[in-house]
C-alpha positions as a printed Julia matrix, in Angstrom:
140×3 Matrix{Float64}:
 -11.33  73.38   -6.31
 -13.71  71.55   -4.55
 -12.77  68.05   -3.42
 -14.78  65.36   -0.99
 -12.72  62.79    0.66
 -14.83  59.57    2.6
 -11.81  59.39    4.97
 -11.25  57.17    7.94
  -8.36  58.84    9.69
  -7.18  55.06   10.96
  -6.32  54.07    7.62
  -2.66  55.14    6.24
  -3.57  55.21    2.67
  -6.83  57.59    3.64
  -3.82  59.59    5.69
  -2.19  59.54    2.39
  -4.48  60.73    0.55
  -5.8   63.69    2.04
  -2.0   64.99    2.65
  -1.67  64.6    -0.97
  -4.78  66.73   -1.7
  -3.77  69.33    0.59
  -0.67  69.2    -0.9
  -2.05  70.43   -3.81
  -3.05  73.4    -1.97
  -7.17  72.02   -2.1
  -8.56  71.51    1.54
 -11.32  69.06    0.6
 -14.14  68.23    2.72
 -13.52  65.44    4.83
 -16.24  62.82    5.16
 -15.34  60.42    8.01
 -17.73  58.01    6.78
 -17.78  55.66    9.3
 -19.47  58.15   11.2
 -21.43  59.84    8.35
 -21.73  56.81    5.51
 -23.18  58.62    2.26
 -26.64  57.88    1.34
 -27.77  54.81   -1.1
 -27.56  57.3    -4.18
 -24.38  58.94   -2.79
 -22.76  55.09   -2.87
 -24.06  54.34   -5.87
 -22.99  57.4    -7.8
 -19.73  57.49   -6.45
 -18.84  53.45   -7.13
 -20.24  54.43  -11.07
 -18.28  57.65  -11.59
 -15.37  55.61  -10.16
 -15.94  53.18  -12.65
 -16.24  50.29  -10.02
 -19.0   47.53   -9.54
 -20.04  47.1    -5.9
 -18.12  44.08   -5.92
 -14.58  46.27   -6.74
 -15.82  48.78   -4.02
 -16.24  46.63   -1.12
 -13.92  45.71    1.68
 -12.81  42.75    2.71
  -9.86  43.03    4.91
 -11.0   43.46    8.66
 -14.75  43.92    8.01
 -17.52  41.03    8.27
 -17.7   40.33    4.74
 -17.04  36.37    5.47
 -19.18  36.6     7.92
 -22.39  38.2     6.23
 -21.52  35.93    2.85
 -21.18  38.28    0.74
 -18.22  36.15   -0.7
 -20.91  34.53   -2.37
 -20.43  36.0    -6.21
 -23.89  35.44   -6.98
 -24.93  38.19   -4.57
 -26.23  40.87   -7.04
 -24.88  44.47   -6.5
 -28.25  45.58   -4.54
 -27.57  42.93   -2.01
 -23.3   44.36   -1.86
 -24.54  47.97   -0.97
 -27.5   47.14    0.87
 -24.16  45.11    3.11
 -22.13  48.23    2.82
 -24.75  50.54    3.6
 -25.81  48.75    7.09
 -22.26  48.25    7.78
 -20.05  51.3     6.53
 -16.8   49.22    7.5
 -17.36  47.64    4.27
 -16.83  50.58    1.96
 -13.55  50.46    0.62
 -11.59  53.81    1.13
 -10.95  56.67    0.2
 -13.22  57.47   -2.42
 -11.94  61.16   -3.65
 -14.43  63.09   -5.5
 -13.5   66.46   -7.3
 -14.31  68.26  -10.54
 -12.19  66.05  -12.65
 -13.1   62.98  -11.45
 -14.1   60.44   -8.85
 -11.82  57.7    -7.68
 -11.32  54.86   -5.04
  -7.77  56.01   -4.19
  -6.17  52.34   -3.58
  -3.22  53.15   -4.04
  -2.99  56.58   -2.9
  -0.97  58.14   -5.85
  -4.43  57.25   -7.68
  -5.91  60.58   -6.65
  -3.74  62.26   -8.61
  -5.49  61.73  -11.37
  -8.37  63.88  -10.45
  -6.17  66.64   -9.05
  -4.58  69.7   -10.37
  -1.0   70.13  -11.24
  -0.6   72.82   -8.41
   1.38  70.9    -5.97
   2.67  73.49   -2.97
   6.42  71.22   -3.23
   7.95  67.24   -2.43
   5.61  64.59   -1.42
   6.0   61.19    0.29
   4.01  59.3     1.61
   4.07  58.14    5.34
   6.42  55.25    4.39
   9.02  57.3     3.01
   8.1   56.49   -0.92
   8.19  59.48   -2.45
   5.5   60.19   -4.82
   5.81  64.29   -5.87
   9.3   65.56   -6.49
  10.68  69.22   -5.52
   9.44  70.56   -8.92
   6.1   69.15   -8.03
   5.68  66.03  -11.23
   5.02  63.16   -9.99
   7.58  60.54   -9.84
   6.58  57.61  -11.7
C-alpha cells in the first residue's frame, strides 16, 4: 500500500504515527515537511480530502500564529495557507495520506482509519497506552 506521511520526527504523535503505519507492515514515504513543505495544491488537497478548513489544519502551539494574526477569524482560508505555506511550522501534523483516505492524525490512533487491518502484532504508543492488542484489533 502506498502511504505519505508529512512527518516532523520532533513531534511524538508524528513518532506515533509512522510506528503505527509500519506496524501495519506499510513503509510509507516520509515527508519531513519542514524541510520539504508540499506545494499550495498539495496543502490544499490534503486539508480537503481530510475534511479540514485551513483554520482546523493550522498550528498554533509553538509556531508564530499570534504573532502573524492569524488569530484573527476573519482571515479567509487563502490568507491561513498563504501563513502556512511561508512558514511550514504552522501546518499541523501528521497529515497521513494512503489509498483509503487522508487524515490529520491528531490523535495518532486516527490513522487507523485509513490503514489496513494487517497489523505485524501489539502496539503502544511511546507513552505506554496501548492502542493494537496481540491479535492485532485495536483497543478501543
Amino acid at each position: 500500500m502506498d502511504a505519505i506521511i508529512y512527518h516532523n520526527p520532533a513531534c511524538g504523535t508524528s513518532r506515533n504515527t509512522l510506528a503505527m503505519i509500519r506496524n501495519a507492515g506499510i513503509e510509507p514515504r516520509v515527508i519531513e515537511y519542514l524541510k520539504t513543505p508540499p506545494s499550495r495544491a498539495e496543502l490544499i488537497g490534503m486539508i480537503a480530502d481530510a475534511g479540514l478548513t485551513a483554520r482546523q489544519a493550522i498550528r498554533e502551539k509553538g509556531t508564530p500564529y499570534a504573532e502573524l494574526g492569524l488569530d484573527d477569524p476573519t482571515l479567509p482560508d487563502d490568507v491561513l495557507i498563504d501563513a502556512m505555506l511561508a512558514n511550514p511550522i504552522l501546518i499541523n501534523r501528521p497529515f497521513v495520506t494512503t489509498p483509503l483516505g487522508t487524515r490529520l492524525t491528531r490523535p495518532s490512533e486516527l490513522v487507523l482509519d485509513i490503514l489496513p487491518d494487517s497489523h505485524k502484532g501489539p502496539f503502544a504508543k511511546e507513552d505506554g497506552e496501548p492502542v493494537i492488542d496481540a491479535d492485532g484489533r485495536r483497543i478501543v
